[in-house]
FIPA-586205 format. One record per atom (N, C-alpha, C, CB): x, y, z; atom name. Coordinates in Angstrom, 2 decimals. Each point is the difference from the previous one (the first is absolute). Glycine has a CB too. Layout:
BEGIN
<u X; v Y; w Z; name CA>
...
***
This chain:
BEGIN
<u 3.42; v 18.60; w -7.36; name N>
<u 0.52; v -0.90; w 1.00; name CA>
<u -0.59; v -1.40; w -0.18; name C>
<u 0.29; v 1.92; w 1.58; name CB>
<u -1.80; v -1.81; w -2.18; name N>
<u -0.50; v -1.51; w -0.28; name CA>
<u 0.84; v -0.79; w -1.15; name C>
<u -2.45; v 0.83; w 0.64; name CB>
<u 3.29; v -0.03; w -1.29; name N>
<u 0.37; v -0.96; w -0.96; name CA>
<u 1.29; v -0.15; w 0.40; name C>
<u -1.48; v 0.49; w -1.86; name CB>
<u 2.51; v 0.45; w 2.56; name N>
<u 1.22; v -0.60; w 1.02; name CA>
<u -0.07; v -1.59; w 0.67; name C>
<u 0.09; v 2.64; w 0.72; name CB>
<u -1.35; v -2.83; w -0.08; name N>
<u -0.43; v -0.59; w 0.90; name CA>
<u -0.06; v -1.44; w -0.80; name C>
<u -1.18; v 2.11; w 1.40; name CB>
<u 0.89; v -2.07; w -2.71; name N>
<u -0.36; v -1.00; w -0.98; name CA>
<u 1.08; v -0.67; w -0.95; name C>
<u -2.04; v 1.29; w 0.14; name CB>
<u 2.77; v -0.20; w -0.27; name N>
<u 1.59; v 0.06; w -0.31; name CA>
<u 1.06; v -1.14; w 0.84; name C>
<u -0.56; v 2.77; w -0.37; name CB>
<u 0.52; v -2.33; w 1.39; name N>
<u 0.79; v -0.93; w 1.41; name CA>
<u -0.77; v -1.39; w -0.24; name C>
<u 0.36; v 2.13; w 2.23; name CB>
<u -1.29; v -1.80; w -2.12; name N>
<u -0.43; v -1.82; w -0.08; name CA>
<u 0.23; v -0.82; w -1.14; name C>
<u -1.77; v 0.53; w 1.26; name CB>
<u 1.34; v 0.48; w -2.41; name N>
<u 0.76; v -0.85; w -0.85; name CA>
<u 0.89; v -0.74; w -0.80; name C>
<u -0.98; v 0.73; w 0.63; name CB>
<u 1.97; v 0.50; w 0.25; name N>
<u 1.44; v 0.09; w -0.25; name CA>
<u 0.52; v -1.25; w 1.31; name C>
<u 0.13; v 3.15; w -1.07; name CB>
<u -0.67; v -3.26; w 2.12; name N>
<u 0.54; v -1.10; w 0.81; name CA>
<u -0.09; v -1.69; w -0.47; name C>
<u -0.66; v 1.87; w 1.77; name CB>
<u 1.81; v -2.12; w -1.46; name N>
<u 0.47; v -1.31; w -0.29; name CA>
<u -0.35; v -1.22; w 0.91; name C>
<u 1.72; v 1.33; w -0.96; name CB>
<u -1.86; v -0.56; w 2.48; name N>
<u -0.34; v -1.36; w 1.10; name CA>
<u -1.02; v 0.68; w 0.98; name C>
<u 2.60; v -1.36; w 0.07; name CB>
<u -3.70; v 2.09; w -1.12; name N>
<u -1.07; v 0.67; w 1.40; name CA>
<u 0.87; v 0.73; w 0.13; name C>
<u -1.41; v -1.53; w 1.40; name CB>
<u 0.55; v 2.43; w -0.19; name N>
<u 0.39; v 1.41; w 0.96; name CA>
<u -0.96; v -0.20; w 1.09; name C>
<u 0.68; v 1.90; w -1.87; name CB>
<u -0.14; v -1.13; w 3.10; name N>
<u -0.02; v -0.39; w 1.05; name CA>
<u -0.79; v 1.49; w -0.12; name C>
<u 2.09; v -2.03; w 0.96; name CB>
<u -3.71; v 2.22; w -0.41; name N>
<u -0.74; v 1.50; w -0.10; name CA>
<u 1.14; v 1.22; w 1.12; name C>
<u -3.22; v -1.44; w -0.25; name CB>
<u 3.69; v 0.64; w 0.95; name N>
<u 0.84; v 1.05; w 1.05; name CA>
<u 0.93; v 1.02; w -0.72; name C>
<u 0.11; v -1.91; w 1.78; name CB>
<u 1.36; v 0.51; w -2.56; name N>
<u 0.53; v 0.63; w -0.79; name CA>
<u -0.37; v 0.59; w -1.25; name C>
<u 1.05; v -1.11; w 1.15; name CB>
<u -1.80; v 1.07; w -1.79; name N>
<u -0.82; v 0.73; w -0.74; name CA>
<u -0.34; v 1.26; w 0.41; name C>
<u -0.67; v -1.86; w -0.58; name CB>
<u 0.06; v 1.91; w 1.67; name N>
<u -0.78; v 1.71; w 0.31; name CA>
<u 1.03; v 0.60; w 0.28; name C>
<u -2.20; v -0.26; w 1.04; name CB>
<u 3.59; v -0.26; w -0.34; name N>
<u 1.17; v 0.72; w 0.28; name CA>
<u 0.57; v 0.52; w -1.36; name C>
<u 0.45; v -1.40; w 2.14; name CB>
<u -0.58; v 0.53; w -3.35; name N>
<u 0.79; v -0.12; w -1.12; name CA>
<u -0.56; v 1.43; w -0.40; name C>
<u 0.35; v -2.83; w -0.64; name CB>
<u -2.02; v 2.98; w 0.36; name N>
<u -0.52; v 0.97; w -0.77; name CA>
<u -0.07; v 1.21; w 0.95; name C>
<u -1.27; v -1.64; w -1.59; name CB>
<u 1.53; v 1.64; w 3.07; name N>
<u -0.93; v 0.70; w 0.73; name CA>
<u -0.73; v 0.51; w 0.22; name C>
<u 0.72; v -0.19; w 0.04; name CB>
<u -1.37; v -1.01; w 0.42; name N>
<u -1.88; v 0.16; w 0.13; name CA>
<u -0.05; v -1.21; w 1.46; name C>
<u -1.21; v 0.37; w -3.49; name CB>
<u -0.12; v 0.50; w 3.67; name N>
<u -0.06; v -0.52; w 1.47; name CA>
<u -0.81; v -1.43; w -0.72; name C>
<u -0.23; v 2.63; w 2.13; name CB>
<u -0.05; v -3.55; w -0.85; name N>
<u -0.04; v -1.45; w -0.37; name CA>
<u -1.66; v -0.05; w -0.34; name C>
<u 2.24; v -1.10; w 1.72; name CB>
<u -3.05; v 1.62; w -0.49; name N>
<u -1.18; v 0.43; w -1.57; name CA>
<u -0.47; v 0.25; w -0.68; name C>
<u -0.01; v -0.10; w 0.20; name CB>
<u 1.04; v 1.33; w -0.73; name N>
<u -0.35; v 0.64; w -1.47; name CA>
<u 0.19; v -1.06; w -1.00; name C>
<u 0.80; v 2.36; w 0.55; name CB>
<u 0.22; v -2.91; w -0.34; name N>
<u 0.61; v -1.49; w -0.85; name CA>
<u -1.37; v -0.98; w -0.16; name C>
<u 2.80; v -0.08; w 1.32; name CB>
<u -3.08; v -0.14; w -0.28; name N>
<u -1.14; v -1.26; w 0.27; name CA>
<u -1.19; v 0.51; w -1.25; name C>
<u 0.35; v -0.50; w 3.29; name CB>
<u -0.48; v 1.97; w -3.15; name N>
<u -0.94; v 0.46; w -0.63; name CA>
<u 0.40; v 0.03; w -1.44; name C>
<u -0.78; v 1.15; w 1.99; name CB>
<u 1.43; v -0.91; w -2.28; name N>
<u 0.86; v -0.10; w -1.16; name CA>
<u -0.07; v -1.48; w -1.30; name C>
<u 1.53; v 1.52; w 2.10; name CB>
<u -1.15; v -2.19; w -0.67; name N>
<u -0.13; v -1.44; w -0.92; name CA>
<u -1.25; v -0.72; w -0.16; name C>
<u 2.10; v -0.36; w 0.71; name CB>
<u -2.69; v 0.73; w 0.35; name N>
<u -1.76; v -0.16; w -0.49; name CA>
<u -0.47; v 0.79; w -0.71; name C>
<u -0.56; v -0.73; w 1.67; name CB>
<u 0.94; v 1.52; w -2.05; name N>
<u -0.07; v 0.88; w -1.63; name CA>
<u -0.03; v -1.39; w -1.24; name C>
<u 1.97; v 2.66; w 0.91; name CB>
<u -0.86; v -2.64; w -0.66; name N>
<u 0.82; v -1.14; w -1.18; name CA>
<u -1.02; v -1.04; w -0.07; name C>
<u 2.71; v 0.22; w 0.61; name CB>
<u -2.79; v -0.78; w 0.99; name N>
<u -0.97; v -1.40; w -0.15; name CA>
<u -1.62; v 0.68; w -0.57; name C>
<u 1.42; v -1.66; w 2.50; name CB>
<u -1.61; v 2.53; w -2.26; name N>
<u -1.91; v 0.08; w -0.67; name CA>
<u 0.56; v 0.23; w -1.46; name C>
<u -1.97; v 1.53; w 2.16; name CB>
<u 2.59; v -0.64; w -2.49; name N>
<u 0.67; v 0.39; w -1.23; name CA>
<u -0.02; v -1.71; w -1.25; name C>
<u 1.92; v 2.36; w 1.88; name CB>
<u -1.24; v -3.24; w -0.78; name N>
<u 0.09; v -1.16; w -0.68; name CA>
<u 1.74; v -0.08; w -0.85; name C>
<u -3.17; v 0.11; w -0.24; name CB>
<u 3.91; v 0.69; w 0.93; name N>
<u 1.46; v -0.26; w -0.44; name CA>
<u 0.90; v -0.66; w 0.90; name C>
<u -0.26; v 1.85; w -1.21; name CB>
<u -0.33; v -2.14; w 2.69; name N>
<u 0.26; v -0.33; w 1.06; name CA>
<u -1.18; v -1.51; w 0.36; name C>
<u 1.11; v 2.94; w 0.49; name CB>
<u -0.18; v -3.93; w -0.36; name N>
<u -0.87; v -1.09; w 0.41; name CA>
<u 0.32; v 0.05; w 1.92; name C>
<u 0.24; v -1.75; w -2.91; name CB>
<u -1.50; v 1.67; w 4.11; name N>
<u 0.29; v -0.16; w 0.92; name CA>
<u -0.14; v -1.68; w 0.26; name C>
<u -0.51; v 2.61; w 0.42; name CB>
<u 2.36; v -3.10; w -0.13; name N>
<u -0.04; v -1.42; w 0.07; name CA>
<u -0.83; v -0.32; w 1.45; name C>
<u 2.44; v -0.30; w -1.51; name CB>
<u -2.75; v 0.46; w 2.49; name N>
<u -1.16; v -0.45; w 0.85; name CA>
<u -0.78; v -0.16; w -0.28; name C>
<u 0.40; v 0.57; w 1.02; name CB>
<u -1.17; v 0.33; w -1.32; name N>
<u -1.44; v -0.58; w -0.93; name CA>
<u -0.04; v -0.80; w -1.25; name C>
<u -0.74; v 1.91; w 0.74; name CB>
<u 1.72; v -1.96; w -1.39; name N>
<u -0.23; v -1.01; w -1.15; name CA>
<u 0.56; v -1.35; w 0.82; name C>
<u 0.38; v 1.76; w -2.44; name CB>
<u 0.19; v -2.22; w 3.41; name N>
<u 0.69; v -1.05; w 0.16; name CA>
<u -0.78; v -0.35; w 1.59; name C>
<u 2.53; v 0.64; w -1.75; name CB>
<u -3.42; v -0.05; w 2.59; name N>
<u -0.57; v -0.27; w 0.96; name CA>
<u -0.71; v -1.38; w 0.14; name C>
<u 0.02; v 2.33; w -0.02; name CB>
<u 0.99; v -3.06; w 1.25; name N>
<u 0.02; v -1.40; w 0.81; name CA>
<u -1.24; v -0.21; w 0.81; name C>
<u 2.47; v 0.13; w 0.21; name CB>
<u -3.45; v -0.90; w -0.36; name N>
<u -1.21; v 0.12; w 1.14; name CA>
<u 0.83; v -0.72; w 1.40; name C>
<u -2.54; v -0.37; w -1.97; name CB>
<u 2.57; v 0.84; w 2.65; name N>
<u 0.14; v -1.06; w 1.29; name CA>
<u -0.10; v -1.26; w 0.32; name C>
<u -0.53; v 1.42; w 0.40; name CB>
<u -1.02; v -1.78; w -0.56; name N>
<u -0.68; v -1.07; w -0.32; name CA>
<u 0.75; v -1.10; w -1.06; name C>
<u -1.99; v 1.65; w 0.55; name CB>
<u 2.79; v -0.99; w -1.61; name N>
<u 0.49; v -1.21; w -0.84; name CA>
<u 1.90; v 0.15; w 0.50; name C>
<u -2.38; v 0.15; w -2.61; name CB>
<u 2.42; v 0.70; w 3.50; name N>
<u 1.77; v -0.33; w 0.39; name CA>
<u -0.17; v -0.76; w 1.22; name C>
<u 1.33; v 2.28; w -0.83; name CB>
<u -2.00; v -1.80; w 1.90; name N>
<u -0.16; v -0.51; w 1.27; name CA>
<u -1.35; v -1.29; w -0.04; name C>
<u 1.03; v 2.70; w 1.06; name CB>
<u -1.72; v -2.34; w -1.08; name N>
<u -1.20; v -1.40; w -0.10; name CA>
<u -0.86; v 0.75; w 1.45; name C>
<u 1.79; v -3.02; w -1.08; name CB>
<u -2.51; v 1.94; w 1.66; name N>
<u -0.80; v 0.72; w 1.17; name CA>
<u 0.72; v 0.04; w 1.05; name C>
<u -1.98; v -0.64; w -0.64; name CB>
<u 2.95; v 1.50; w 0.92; name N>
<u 0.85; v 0.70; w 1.13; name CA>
<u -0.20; v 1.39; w 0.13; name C>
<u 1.66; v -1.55; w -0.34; name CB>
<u -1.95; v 2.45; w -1.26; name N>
<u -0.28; v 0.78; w 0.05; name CA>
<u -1.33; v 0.73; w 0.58; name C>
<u 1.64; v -0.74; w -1.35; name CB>
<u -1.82; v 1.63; w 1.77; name N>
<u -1.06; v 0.93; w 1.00; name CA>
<u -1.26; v 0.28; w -0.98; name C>
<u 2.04; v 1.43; w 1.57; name CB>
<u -1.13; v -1.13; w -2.79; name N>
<u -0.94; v 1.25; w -0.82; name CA>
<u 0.67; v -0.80; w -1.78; name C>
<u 0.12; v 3.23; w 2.32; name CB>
<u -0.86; v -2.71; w -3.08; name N>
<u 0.53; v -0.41; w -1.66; name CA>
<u 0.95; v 0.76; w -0.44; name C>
<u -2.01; v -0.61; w -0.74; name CB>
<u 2.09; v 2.13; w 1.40; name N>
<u 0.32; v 0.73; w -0.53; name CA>
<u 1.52; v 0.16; w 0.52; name C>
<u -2.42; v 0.73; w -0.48; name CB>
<u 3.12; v -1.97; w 1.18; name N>
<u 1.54; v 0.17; w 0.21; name CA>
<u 0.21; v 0.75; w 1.45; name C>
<u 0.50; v 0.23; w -2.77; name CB>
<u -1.45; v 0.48; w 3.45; name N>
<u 0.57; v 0.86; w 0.77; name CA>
<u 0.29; v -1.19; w 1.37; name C>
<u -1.34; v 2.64; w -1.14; name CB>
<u 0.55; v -4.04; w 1.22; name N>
<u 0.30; v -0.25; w 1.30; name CA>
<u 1.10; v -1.43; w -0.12; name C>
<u -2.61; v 1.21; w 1.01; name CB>
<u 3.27; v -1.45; w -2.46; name N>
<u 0.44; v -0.84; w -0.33; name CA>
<u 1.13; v -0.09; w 0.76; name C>
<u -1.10; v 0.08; w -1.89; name CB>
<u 1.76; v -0.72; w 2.59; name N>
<u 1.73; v 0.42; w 0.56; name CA>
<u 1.16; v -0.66; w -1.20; name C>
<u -0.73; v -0.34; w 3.11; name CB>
<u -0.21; v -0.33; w -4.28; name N>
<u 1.27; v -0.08; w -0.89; name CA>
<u 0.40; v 0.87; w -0.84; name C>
<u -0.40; v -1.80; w 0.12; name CB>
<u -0.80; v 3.11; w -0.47; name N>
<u -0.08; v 0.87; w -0.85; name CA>
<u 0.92; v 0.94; w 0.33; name C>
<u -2.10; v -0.52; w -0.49; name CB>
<u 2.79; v 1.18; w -0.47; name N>
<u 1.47; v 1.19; w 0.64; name CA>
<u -0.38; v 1.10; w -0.50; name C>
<u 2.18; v -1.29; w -0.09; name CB>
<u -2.12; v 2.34; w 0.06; name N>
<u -0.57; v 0.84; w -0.85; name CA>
<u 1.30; v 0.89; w -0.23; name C>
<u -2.66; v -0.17; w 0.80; name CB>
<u 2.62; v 0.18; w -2.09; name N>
<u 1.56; v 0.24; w -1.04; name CA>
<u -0.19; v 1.31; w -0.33; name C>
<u 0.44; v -2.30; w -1.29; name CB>
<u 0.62; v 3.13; w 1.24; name N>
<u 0.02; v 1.41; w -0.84; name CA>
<u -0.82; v 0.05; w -1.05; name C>
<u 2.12; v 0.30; w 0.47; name CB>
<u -3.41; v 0.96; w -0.92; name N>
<u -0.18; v -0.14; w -1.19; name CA>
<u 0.66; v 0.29; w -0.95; name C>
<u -1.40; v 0.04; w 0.78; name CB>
<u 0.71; v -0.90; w -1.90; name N>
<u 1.36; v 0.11; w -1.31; name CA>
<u -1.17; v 0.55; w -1.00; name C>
<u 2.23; v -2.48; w 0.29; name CB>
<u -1.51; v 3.05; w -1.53; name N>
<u -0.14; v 0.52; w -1.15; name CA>
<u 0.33; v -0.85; w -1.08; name C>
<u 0.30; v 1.91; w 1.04; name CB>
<u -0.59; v -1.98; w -2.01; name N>
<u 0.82; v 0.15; w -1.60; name CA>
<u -0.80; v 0.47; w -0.88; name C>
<u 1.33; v -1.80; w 0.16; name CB>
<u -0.84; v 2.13; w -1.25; name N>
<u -0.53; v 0.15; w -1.48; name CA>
<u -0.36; v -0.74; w -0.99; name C>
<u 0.98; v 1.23; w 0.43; name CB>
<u -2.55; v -0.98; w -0.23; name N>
<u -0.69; v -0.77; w -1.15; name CA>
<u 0.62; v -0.50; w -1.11; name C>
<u -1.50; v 1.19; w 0.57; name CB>
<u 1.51; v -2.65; w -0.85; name N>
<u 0.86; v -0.44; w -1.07; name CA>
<u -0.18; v 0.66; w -1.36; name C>
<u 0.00; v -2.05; w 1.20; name CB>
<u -0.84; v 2.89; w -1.29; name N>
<u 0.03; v 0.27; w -1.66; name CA>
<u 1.29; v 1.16; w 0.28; name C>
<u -3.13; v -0.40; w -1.19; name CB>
<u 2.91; v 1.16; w 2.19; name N>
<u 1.23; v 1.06; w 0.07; name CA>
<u 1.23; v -0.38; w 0.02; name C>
<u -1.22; v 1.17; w 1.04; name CB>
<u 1.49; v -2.50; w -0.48; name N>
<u 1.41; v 0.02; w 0.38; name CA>
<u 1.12; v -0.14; w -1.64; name C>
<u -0.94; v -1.36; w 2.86; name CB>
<u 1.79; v 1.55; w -2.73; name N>
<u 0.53; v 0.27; w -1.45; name CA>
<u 0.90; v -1.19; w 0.18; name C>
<u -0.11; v 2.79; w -0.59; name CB>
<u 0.56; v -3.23; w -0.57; name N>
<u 1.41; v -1.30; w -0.13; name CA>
<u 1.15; v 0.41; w 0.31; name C>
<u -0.77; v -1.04; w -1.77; name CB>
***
């Protein structure tokens, strides 16, 4: 099932949405979660939040509460996303 799971993603063209996904494979939504953090320690799976994480401090300036985004009111907090490490992705 871990490599189903690896399959879909890399077979998708515009992302996947984890919902439709767990419906796709059927699997409940944190077996999935668990799944793709497989991938990300694995290192075939890049998690785009952590590689692309905004300090507060440099979107908002001193409005913010905390550094860490939580008391910012400009900060949104977006679906997490996935992709595949560029050496994997194929032409």
């Amino acid at each position: 099932m871990l490599k189903k799971v690896l399959i879909e993603i890399e077979n998708s063209k515009n992302g996947l949405n984890l919902n439709e996904l767990s419906h796709k494979l059927n699997l409940d939504r944190s077996a999935l979660n668990g799944m793709i953090e497989f991938w990300v320690q694995k290192g075939r799976l890049v998690d785009d939040d952590a590689e692309e994480a905004i300090s507060c401090s440099s979107s908002c300036g001193s409005s913010c509460s905390s550094d860490d985004g939580l008391g910012c009111s400009f900060v949104m907090e977006m679906p997490k996303t996935y992709s595949l490490r560029k050496s994997d992705k194929t032409l």
